[in-house]
N, C-alpha and C positions, 0 to 999 in steps of 0.2 A: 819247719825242718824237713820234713816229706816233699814238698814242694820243691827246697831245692837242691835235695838229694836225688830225687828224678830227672828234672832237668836235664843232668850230664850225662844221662843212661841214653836217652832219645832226644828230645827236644833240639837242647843244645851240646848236642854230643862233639866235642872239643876235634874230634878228627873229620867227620862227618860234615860237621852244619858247619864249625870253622875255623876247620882245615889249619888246627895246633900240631904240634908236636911231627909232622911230615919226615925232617931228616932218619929219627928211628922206624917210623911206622914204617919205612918203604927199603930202608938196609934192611933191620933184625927179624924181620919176618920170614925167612924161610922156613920153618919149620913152625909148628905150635907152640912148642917148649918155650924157644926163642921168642915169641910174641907175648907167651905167658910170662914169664921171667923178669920180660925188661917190662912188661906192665905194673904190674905187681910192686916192683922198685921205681916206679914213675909214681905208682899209687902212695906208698910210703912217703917218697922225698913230698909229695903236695900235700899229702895230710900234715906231716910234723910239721913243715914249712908254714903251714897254716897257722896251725897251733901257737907255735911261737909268735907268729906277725899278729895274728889276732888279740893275743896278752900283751904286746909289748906298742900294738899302733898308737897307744895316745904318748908313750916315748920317745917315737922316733921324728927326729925333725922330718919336716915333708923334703926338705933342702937335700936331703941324703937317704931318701928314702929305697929309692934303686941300691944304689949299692949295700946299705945292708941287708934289704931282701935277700943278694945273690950271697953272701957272706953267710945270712941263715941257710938258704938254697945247698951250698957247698956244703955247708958241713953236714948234711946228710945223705948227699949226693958219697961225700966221703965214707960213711958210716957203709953204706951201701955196699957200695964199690969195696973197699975191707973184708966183708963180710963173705961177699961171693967167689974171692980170691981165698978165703981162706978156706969156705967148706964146700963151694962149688968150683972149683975151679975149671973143668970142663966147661961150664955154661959161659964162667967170665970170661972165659977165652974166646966161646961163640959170637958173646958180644960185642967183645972188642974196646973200641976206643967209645961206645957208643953210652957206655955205662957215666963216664968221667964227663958226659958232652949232655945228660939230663941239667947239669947246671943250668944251660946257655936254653932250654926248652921251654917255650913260649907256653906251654900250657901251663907251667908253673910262675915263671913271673907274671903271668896276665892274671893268675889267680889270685895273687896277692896285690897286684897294684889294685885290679877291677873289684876284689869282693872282700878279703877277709883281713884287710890293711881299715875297713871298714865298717864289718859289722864282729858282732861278739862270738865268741869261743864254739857254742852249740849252728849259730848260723854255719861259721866257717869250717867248723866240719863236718859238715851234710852237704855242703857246697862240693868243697876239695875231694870229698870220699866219693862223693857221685861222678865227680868228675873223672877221679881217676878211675873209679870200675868203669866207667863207660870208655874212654881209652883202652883198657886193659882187655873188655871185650871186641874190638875191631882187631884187636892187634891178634887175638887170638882167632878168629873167624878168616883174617887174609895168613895168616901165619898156618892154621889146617886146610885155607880151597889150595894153596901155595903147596904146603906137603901132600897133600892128596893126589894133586895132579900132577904136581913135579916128582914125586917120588915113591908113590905108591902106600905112602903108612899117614900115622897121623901119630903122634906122640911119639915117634920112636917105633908103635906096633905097626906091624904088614899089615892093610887094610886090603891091598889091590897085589897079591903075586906078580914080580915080574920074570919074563925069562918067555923061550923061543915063542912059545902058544898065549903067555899069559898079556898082562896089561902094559901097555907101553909109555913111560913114563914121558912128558911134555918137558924137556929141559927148560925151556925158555920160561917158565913158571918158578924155578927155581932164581933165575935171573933177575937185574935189575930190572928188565922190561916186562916179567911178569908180575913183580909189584905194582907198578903201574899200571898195567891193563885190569888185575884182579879191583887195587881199588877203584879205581874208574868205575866198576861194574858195579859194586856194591855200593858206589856212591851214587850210580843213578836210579839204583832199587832201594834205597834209602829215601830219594827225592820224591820216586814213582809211587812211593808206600806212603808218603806226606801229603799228596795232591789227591790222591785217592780217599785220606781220612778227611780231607777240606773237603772233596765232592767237586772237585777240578777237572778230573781225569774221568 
């Protein structure tokens, strides 16, 4: 169970090594909150999703196997999405359409076609959990270099004063193309920290 509860954290870190879940990592990130938030709700939807696909795989014909995955998928996607409209609703406004679109995210149906459609209840969720904290922590790591740089705070709090003398915040960090350039960066110090532990570099 340790073994592949780990995995999703580094090894095979579903953003990182491969490159799941991209449409939210690279909108919802400007801020940490935002990175937190939809993590956290990406974490949920693949553990429950698990749980159920893991009790119910020797049920499901393989013939329709897809489509009831996404069937379980949604209704927690739904459950989610409810929830943040109802007592966060600032945030699910931050999110957007991004919250309703975890259905359609590969990190979740690959976990279920690739692992827990497969193996039993405790596997598939040390699998799902790990996967989704390891998501959940990228999201939040380019979601605070993104508000730090782009805006001077990190959570909401002033890290960096702005104003005439003080720090000058990087717009383009806040932008679509400072998502991209940040993970880029942290995906080659991700790579550069791999080759190093092999004795490559």
């Amino acid at each position: 169970m340790l073994k592949e509860f780990i995995k999703g954290l580094w090894k095979d870190n579903p953003v990182l090594r491969q490159l799941l879940g991209m449409c939210p990592t690279l909108a919802v990130t400007t801020t940490a909150l935002n990175g937190m938030a939809m993590g956290l709700a990406t974490t949920f939807v693949v553990v429950s999703a698990g749980i159920v696909v893991s009790l119910s795989r020797k049920l499901i014909p393989k013939q329709v196997r897809i489509p009831v995955f996404t069937v379980i998928i949604a209704t927690f996607v739904t459950v989610v999405d409810m929830v943040l409209k109802a007592y966060f609703p600032q945030l699910s406004s931050a999110l957007g359409p991004y919250v309703p679109l975890i259905v359609v995210n590969c990190l979740i149906l690959g976990r279920q076609e690739a692992f827990t459609s497969k193996n039993p209840i405790h596997l598939a969720i040390s699998d799902t959990f790990g996967m989704g904290l390891g998501f959940t922590f990228i999201l939040i790591v380019l979601g605070s270099v993104r508000e730090l740089i782009g805006a001077g705070t990190w959570f909401g709090t002033v890290i960096f004063p702005t104003g005439p003398a003080g720090f000058k915040p990087l717009v383009i960090m806040v932008l679509p193309a400072g998502a991209f350039i940040t993970l880029g960066l942290i995906a080659a110090l991700y790579n550069l920290i791999n080759l190093k532990v092999k004795g490559e570099v």
